[in-house]
C-alpha positions, 0 to 999 in steps of 0.5 A, a space after each residue: 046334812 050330818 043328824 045324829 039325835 041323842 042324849 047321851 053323848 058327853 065330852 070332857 076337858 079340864 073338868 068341864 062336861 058338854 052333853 049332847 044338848 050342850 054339844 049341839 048349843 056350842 055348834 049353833 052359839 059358834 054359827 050365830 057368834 060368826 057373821 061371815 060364816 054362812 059367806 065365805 066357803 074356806 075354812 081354816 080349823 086352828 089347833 085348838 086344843 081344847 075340844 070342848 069348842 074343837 070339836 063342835 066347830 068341826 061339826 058346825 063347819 060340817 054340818 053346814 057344807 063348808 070345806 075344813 082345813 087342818 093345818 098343822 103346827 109348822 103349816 103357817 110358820 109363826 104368823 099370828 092367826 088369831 082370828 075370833 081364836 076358832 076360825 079364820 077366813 082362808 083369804 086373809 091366810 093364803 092371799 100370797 100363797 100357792 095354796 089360794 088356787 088349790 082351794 077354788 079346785 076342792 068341793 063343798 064339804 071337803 077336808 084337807 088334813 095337813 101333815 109333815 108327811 115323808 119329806 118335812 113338807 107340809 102335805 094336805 090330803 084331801 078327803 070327804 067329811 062323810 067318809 070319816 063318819 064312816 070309817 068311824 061306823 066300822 070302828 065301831 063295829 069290829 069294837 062290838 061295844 054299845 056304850 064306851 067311858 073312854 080317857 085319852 091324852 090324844 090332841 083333838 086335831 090328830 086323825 085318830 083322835 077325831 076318829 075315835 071322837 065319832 066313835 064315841 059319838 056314833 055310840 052316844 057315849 062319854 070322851 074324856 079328855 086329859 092334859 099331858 102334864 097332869 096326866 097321874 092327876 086325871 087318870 087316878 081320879 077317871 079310873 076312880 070313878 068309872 068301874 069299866 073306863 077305856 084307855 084310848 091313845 099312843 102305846 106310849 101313851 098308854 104305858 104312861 097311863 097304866 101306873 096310875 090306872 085305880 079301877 079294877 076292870 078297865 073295859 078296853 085299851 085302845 092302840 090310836 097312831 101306832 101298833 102295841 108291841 108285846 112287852 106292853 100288851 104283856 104289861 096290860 095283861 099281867 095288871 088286867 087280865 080281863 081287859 080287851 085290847 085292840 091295836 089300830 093301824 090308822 090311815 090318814 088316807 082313808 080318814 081313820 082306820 084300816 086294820 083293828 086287831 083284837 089282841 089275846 096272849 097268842 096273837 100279840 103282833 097280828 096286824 087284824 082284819 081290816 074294816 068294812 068298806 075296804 079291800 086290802 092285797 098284799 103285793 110283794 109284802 107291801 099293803 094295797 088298799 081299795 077303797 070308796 073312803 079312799 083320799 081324793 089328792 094331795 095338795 104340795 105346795 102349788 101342786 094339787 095331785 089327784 087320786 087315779 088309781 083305784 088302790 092306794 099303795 101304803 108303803 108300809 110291809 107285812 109279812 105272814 106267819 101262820 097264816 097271819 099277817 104282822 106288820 114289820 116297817 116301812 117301804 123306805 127309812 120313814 118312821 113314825 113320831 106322834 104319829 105323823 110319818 117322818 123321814 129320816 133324812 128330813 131329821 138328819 137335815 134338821 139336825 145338820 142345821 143345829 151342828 158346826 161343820 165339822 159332825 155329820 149326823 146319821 140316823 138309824 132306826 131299830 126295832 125295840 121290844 118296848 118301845 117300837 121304833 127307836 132312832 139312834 143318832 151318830 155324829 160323825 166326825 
């Protein structure tokens, strides 16, 4: 059973605040408003994408020990899911499907985090509801900050919104959420308000964000899916010198975060120090990972794929420069789109469905200064 007692929490979404009290009157409202909660044990969590129900969902799914399901947006294939709009019994989704099987082999309180994945292909990774809360409890703990005001575009249902979601509440401290496309809105009338307010979210989001940003001493910004680079580092430290960044490597598998960096003027590409409960090697230049916040499997398709090594090869490549590690790419040709990990001969594939016979698309990835990776696109024909 997850306690967290407090008073102070709050969350925010299109001008609407939720407290602590609130929170947990929205968690208890939800387990009185469906009947068959308490009967079936699977759990399907549509994309919401307001949090302000989101997330007490979540914390109601599980609070009561119940498995919770991420799907994501190309999981269903445009079927109508709308089930009391929150949840939706598994039965009614994956009764002619392979996955109906893979359910009955995952444990109580269990979490499947769906994503693309490398190869367009829905991948669920399983995971343990108490080992976000602890990768969130290290977070924590390497931000050394007691009480955080934090704005972030992110989605609700991504990893590392979660993530900083339970940071947020294990801090007992205020989230608010911003829409995208009124995006200059929220944060000029946020940052007018709050003296001290974090900037949590994607380096682009981040960059999106710093124009419109009116407080004099934002408090933090905070990289969420993706590494800073330095031009925007730069951006931030010419604009608010006294501000505190951190970049965030995340990890799905490990429920959150493994590396957290706080950046100064001289270490802007150092990858930092991997948070507590984890052990990294660098093996030929590749990133191992040992850990008891460790995945459980994979699900693929019909295929349910169990961990059984003690580590966890990351594909992702660092190299050292005075003695410190900077991470420069990937394994193979995956890059990183609103940070899921994506092939680039899946989008190639893609493209290839959109084009007449006669162009061949070929996609290269380059490095950019402000913008990370970029991909170029080349029609062959």
């Amino acid at each position: 059973m997850i306690e967290i007692k407090s008073n102070k929490l709050f969350i925010s979404y299109k001008n609407k605040k939720l407290s602590f009290t609130e929170f947990f009157n929205e968690v208890n409202k939800l387990e009185e408003k469906f009947d068959n909660f308490k009967k079936y044990d699977d759990f399907i969590l549509i994309n919401e994408e307001n949090p302000i129900y989101f997330y007490p969902l979540l914390f109601s799914l599980w609070k009561n020990n119940k498995k919770v399901i991420f799907p994501n947006r190309d999981f269903f294939s445009g079927k109508n899911l709308d089930f009391a709009k929150y949840i939706i019994k598994y039965d009614e989704i994956y009764q002619n499907s392979d996955f109906k099987s893979n359910l009955e082999k995952i444990s109580e309180g269990d979490t499947i985090v769906f994503s693309s994945g490398s190869t367009g292909e829905p991948k669920g990774i399983l995971n343990k509801k108490d080992s976000f809360f602890k990768n969130a409890q290290s977070v924590l703990i390497e931000l050394k900050v007691s009480k955080i005001v934090s704005v972030t575009p992110l989605k609700p249902y991504l990893v590392s919104a979660i993530s900083h979601f339970l940071v947020h509440l294990l801090s007992k401290s205020h989230l608010i959420f911003l829409e995208t496309q009124n995006l200059k809105e929220d944060v000029e009338k946020n940052s007018s308000i709050y003296n001290e307010l974090s900037y949590v979210g994607s380096p682009m989001q981040i960059v999106s964000m710093l124009p419109f940003i009116r407080n004099k001493n934002p408090k933090l910004f905070f990289s969420s899916g993706d590494l800073f680079y330095p031009q925007i580092i730069s951006s931030i430290f010419d604009k608010f010198p006294d501000s505190k960044i951190f970049n965030a490597y995340g990890l799905a598998e490990l429920s959150g975060r493994l590396f957290i960096n706080k950046i100064s003027e001289n270490n802007f590409s150092k990858i930092g120090k991997n948070i507590n409960r984890t052990e990294v090697k660098i093996i030929d230049s590749e990133v191992v990972v040992s850990s008891d916040l460790l995945f459980s499997g994979y699900i693929k398709g019909s295929e349910f794929i169990k961990r059984t090594s003690e580590s966890f090869k990351t594909g992702d490549i660092v190299i050292e420069v005075d003695k410190e590690l900077e991470f420069y790419g990937r394994l193979n040709d995956e890059i990183k789109v609103g940070g899921n990990k994506i092939s680039l001969k899946y989008i190639e594939k893609k493209v290839s469905n959109v084009l007449t016979k006669d162009f061949t698309p070929i996609l290269i990835n380059k490095e950019h200064n402000l913008l990370g990776n970029i991909v170029i696109l080349i029609l062959y024909y």
